[in-house]
DRENLOTOR-74196 format. One record per residue (C-alpha): z, y, x; residue number from 1; residue in one letter. Coordinates in nm, 2 decimals, m for minus. Each point is the difference from the previous one (the first is absolute). Example, Ala and Ser with C-alpha at 12.3 -4.5 7.8 and 13.67 -1.06 7.14 Angstrom:
// DRENLOTOR-74196
<rec <0.78, m0.45, 1.23>, 1, "a">
<rec <m0.07, 0.34, 0.14>, 2, "s">
This chain:
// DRENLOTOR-74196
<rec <m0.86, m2.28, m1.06>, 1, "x">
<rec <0.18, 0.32, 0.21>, 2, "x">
<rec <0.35, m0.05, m0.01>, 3, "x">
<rec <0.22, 0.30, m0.07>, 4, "x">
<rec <0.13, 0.24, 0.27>, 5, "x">
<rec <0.30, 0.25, 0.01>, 6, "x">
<rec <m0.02, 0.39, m0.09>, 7, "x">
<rec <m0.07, 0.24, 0.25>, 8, "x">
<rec <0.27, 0.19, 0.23>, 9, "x">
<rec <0.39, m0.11, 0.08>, 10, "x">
<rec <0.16, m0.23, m0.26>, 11, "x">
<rec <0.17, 0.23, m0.28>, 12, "x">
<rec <0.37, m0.02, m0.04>, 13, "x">
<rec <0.05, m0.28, m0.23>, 14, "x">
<rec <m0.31, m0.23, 0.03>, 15, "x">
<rec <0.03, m0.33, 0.10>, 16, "x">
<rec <m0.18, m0.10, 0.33>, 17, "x">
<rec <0.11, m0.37, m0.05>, 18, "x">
<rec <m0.29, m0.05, m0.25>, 19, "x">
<rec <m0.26, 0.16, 0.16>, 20, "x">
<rec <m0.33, m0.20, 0.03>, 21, "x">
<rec <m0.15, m0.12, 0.27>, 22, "x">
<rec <m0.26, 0.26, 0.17>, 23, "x">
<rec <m0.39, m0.12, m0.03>, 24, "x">
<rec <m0.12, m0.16, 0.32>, 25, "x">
<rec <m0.35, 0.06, 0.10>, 26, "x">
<rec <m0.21, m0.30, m0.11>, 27, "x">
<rec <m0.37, m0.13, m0.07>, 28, "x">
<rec <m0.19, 0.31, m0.18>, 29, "x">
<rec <m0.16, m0.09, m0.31>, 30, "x">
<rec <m0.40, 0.03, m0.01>, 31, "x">
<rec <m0.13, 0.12, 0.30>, 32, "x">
<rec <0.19, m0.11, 0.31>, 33, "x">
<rec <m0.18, 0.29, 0.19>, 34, "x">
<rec <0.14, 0.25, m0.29>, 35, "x">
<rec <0.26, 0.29, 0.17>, 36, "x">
<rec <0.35, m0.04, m0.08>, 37, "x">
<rec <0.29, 0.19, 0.09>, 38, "x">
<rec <0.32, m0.11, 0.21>, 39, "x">
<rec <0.35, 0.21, m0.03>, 40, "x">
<rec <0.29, m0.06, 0.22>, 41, "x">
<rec <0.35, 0.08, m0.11>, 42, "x">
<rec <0.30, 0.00, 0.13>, 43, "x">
<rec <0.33, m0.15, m0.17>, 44, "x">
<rec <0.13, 0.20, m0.22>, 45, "x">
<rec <m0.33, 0.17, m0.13>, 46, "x">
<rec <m0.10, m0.08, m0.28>, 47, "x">
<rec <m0.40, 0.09, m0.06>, 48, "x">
<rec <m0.06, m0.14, m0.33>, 49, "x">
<rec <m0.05, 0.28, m0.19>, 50, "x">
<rec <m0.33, 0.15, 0.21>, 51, "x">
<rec <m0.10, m0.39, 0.06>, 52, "x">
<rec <0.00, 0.01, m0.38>, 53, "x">
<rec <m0.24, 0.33, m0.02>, 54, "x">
<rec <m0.17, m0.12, 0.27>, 55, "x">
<rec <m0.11, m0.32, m0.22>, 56, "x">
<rec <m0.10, 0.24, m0.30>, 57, "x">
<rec <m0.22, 0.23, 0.23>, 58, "x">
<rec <m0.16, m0.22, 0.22>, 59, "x">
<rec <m0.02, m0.38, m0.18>, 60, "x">
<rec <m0.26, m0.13, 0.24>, 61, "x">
<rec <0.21, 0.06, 0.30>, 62, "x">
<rec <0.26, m0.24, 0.04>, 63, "x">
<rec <0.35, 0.13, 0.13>, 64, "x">
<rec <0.19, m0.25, 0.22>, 65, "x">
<rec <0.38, 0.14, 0.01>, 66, "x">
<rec <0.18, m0.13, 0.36>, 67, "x">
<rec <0.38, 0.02, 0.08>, 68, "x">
<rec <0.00, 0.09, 0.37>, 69, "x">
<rec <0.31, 0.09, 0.21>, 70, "x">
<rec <0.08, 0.35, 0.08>, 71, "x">
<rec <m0.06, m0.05, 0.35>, 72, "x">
<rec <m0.33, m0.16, m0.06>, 73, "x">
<rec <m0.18, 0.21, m0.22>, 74, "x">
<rec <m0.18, 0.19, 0.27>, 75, "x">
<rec <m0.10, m0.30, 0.18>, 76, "x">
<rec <m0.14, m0.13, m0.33>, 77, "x">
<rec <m0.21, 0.30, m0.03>, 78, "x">
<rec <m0.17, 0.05, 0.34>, 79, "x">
<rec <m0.09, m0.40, m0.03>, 80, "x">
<rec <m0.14, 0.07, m0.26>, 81, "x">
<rec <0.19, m0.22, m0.25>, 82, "x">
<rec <0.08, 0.24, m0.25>, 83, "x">
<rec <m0.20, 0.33, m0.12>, 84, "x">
<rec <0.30, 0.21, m0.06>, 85, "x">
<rec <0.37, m0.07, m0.02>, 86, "x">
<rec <0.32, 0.15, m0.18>, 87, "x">
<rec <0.20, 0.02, 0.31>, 88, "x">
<rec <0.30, 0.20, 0.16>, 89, "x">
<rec <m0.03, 0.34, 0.15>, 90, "x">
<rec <m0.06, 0.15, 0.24>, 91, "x">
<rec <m0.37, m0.16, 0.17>, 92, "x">
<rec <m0.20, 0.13, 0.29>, 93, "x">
<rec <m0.24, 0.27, m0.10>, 94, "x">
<rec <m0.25, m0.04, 0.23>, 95, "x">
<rec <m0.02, m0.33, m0.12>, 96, "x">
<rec <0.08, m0.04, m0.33>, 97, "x">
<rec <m0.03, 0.28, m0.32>, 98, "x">
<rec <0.30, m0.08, m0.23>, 99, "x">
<rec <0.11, 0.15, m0.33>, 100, "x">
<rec <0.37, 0.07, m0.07>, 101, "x">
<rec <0.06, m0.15, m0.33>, 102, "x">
<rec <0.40, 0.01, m0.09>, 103, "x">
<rec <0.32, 0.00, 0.25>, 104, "x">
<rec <0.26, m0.30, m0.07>, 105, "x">
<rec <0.43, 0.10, 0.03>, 106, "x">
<rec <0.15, m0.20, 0.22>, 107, "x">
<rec <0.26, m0.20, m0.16>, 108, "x">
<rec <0.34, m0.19, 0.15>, 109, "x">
<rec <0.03, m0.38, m0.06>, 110, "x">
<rec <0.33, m0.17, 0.00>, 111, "x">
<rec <0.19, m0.30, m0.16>, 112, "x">
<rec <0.16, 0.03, m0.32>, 113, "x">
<rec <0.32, m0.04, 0.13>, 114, "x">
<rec <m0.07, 0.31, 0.29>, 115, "x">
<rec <0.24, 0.28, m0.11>, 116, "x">
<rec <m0.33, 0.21, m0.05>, 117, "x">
<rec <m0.05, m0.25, m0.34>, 118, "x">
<rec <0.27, 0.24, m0.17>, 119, "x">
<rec <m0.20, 0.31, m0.01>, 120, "x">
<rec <m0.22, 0.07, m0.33>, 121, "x">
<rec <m0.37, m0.15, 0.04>, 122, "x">
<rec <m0.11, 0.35, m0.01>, 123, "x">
<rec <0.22, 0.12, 0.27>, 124, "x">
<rec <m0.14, 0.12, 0.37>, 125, "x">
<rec <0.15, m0.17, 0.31>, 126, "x">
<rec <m0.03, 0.22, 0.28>, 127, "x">
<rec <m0.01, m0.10, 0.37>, 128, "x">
<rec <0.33, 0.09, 0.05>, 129, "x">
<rec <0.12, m0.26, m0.25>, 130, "x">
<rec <m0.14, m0.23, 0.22>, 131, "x">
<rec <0.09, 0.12, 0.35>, 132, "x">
<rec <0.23, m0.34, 0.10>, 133, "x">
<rec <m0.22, m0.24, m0.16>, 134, "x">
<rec <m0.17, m0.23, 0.14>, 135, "x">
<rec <m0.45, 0.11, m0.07>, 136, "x">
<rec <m0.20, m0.26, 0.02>, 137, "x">
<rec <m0.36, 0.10, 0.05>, 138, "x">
<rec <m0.27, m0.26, m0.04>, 139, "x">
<rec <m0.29, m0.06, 0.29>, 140, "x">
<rec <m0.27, 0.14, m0.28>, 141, "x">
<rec <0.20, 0.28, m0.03>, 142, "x">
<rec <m0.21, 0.29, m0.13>, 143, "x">
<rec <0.24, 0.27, m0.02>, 144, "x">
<rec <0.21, 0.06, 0.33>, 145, "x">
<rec <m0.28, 0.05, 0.25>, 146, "x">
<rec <0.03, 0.25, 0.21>, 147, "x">
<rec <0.35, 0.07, m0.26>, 148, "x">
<rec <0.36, m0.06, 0.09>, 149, "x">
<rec <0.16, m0.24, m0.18>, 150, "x">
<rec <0.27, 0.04, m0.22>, 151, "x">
<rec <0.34, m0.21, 0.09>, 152, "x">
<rec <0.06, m0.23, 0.26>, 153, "x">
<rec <m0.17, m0.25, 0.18>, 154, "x">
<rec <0.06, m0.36, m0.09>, 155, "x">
<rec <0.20, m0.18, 0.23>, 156, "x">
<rec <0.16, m0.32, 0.06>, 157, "x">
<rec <0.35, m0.11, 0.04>, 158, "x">
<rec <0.01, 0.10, 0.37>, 159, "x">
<rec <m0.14, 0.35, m0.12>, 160, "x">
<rec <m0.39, m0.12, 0.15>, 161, "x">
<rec <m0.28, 0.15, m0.23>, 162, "x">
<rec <m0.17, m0.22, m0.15>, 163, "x">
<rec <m0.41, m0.02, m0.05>, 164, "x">
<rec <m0.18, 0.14, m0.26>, 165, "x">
<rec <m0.04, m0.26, m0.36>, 166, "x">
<rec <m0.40, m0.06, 0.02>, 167, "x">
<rec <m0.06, 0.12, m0.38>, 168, "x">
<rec <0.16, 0.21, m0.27>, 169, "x">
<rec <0.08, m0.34, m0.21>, 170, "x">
<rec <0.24, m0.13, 0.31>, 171, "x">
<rec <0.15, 0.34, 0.01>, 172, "x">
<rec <0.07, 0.01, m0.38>, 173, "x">
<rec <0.14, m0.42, 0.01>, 174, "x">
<rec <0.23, 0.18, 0.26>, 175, "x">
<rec <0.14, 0.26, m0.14>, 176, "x">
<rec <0.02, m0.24, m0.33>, 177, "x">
<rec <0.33, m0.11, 0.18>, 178, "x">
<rec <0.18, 0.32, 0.05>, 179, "x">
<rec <m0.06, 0.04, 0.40>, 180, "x">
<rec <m0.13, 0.32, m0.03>, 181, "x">
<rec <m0.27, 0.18, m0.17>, 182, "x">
<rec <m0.41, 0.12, 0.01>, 183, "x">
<rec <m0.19, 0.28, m0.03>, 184, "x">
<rec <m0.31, m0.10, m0.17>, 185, "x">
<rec <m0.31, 0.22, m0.21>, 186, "x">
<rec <0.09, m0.05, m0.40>, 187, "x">
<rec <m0.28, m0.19, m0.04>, 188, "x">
<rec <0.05, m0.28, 0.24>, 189, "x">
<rec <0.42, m0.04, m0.14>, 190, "x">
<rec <m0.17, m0.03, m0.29>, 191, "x">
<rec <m0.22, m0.27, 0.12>, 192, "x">
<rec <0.25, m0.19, 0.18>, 193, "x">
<rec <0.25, 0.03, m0.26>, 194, "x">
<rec <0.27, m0.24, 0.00>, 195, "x">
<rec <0.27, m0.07, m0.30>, 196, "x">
<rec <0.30, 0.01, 0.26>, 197, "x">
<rec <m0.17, 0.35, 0.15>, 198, "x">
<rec <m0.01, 0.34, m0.14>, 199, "x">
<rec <m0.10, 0.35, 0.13>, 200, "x">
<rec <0.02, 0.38, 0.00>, 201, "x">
<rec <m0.19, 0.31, 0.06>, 202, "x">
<rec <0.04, 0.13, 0.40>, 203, "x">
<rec <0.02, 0.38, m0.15>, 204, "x">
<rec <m0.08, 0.08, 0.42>, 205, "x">
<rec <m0.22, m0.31, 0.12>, 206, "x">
<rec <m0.32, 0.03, 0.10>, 207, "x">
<rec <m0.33, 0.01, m0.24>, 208, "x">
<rec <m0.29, m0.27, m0.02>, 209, "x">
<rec <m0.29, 0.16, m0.05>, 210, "x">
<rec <m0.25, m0.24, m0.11>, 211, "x">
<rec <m0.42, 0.09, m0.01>, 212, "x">
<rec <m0.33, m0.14, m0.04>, 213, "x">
<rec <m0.18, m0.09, 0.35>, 214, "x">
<rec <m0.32, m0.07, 0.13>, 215, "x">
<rec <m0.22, 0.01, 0.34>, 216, "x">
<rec <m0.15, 0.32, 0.03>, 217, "x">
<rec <m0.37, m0.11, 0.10>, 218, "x">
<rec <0.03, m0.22, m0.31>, 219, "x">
<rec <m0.01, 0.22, m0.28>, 220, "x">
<rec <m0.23, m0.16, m0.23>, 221, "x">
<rec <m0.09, 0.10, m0.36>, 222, "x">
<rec <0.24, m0.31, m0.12>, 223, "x">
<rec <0.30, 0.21, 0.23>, 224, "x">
<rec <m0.11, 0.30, m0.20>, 225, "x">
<rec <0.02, m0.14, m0.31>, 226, "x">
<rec <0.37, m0.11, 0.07>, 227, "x">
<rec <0.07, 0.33, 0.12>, 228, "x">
<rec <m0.10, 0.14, m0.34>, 229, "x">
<rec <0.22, m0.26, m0.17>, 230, "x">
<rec <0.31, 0.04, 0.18>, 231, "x">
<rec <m0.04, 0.41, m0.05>, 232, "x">
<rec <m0.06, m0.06, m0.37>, 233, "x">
<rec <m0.40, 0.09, m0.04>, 234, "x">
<rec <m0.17, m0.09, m0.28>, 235, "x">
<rec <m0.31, m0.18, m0.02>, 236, "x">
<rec <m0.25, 0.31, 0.01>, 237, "x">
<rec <0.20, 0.19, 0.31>, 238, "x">
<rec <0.01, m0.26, 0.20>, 239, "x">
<rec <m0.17, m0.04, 0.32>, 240, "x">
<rec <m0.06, m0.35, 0.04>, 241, "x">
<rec <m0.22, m0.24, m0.14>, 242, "x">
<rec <0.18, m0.10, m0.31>, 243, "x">
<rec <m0.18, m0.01, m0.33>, 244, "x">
<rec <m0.32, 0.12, 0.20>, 245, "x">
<rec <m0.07, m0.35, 0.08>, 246, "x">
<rec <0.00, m0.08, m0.38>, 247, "x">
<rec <m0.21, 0.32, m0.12>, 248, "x">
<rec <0.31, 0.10, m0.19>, 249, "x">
<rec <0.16, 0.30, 0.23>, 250, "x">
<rec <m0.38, 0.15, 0.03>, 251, "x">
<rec <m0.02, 0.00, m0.39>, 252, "x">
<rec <0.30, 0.10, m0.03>, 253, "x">
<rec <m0.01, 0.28, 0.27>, 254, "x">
<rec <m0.36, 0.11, m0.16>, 255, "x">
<rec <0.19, 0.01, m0.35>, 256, "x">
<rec <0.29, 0.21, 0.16>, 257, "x">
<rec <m0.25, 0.26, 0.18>, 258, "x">
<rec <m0.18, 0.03, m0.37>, 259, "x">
<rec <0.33, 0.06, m0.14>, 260, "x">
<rec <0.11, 0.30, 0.18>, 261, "x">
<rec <m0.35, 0.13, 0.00>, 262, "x">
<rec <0.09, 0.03, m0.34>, 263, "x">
<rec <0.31, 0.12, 0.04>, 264, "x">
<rec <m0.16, 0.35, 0.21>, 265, "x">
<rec <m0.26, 0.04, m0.28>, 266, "x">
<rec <0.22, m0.04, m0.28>, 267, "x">
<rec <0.19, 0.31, m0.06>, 268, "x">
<rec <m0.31, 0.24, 0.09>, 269, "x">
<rec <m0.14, m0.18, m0.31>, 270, "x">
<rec <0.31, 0.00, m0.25>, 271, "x">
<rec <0.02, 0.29, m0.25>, 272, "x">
<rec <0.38, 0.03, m0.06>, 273, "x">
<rec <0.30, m0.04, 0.13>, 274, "x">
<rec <0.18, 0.13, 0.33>, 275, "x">
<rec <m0.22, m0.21, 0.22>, 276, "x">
<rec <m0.31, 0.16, m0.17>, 277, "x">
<rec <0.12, 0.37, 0.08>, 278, "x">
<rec <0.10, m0.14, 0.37>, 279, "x">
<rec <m0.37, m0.09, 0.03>, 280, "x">
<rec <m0.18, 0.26, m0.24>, 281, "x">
<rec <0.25, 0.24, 0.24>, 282, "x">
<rec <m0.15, m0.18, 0.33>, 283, "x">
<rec <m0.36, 0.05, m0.16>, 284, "x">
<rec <0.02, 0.39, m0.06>, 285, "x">
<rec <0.12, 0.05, 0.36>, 286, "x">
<rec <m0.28, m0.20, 0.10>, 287, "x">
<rec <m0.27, 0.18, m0.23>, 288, "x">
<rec <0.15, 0.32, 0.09>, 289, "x">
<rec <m0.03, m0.02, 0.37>, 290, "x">
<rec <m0.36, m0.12, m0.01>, 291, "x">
<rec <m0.09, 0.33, m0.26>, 292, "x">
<rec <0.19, 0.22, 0.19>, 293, "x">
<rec <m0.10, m0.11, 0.35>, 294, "x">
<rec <0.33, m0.02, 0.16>, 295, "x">
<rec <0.31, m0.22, 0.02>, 296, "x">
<rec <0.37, 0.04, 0.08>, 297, "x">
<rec <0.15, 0.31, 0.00>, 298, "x">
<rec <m0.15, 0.36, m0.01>, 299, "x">
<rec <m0.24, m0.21, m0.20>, 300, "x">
<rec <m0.10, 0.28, m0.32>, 301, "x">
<rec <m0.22, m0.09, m0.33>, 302, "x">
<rec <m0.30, 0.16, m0.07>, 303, "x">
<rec <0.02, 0.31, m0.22>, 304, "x">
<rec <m0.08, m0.06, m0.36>, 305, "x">
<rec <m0.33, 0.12, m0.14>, 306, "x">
<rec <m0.10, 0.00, 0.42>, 307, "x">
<rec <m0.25, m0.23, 0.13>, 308, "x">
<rec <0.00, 0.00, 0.39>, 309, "x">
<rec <m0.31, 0.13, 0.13>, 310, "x">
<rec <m0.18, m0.06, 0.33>, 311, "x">
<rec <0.18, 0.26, 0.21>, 312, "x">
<rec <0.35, m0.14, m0.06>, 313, "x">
């Protein structure tokens, strides 16, 4: 039995990452061992359950393995081969990879509850000036200060050294837990890591986290396109991948759809009343009249009355 996975996009204020369930890890298929199945890659802090659980109504026969990679992994993961697509952090090479921007993250500041910051209302911006002399500490899978300048100073030790880089966000946030300085993390991730002794704030000037859906160019398969239509909100009959076709539902229901708005055309040239009836009965004379009088648009005239047009007109 599927265990449950999280909603789609950053964590909304409020909700409770502690009790989120474990993601599904890929696993035996059932029936057919040579049957396709689907593997997504996300990043922490995504949270794809609402288009894995869309995915599963669409396409039951193709199993959809859900697998937490690290940022800095993802594209590895996809050119091996080990996942189809991923949820991963902007931006990607584009000779490479085709990726879809799906939502940018704030940037948020992390620091004890006893920093002086803790005072401020839990809606109220920090900016990077109110953090000029602290100590930043930024994590070594960092995925917002590439290529950025940081915000603060460097840590350092007693004898004013820097020190190294914490290997992962979680040391960074157990550090600043004791009030030797603060981080500058994506709102999802603080969320992720939160701690009881560790609150944050919105960075009203940090940098944004952009966060899309990836996957190798030359791999593009019908499965990719069927995510794609997921994740842009397509419904069954507009969408470009396999989907329902594979159980005879999309075709019926596309053939149903095409009837429909055939209907729809031939309708109102058939109604008797109504405005829609004069918009076509309207649409009909111009017609009529430009086959009787031989000519269309304008300077077009109507036959005299009582006048049939002879040969040498």
């Amino acid at each position: 039995m599927s265990q449950p996975v999280p909603d789609v996009g950053p964590p909304a204020p409020g909700d409770d990452l502690a009790d989120v369930p474990t993601p599904v890890e890929p696993g035996a298929p059932d029936g057919d061992p040579d049957a396709p199945r689907f593997r997504l890659a996300y990043v922490p802090g995504a949270t794809p359950g609402k288009w894995a659980g869309v995915w599963r109504e669409r396409l039951p026969d193709v199993p959809l393995d859900l697998v937490q990679v690290e940022s800095a992994d993802v594209l590895a993961a996809l050119a091996a081969g080990d996942a189809d697509a991923a949820i991963g952090r902007l931006p990607v090479d584009k000779d490479v990879f085709s990726a879809i921007p799906l939502y940018e993250e704030t940037s948020v500041v992390c620091f004890s509850r006893d920093h002086l910051l803790a005072a401020l209302a839990d809606d109220e911006a920090v900016a990077a000036a109110d953090i000029a002399q602290d100590p930043v500490w930024v994590p070594g899978d960092d995925v917002l200060f590439t290529g950025r300048p940081v915000p603060g100073v460097v840590p350092a030790d007693p004898d004013g050294n820097p020190l190294d880089r914490l290997p992962t966000t979680a040391d960074v946030v157990a550090t600043v837990a004791a009030n030797v300085g603060v981080a500058v993390l994506p709102m999802s991730l603080a969320r992720l890591h939160r701690r009881k002794d560790v609150t944050y704030r919105p960075l009203s000037d940090g940098p944004m986290a952009p966060v899309g859906l990836v996957w190798p160019i030359d791999r593009t398969t019908d499965l990719v396109e069927e995510l794609i239509g997921i994740v842009r909100g397509r419904t069954v009959n507009s969408s470009r991948g396999r989907g329902a076709p594979s159980t005879g539902r999309a075709q019926a229901a596309a053939a149903g759809g095409s009837a429909d708005r055939a209907g729809v055309k031939k309708s109102p040239r058939k109604a008797s009343g109504g405005a829609g009836s004069r918009s076509a009965a309207g649409r009909s004379g111009g017609n009529a009249g430009g086959r009787a009088g031989g000519q269309r648009g304008k300077g077009a005239r109507p036959a005299p009355k009582g006048k049939k047009k002879g040969k040498g007109r």
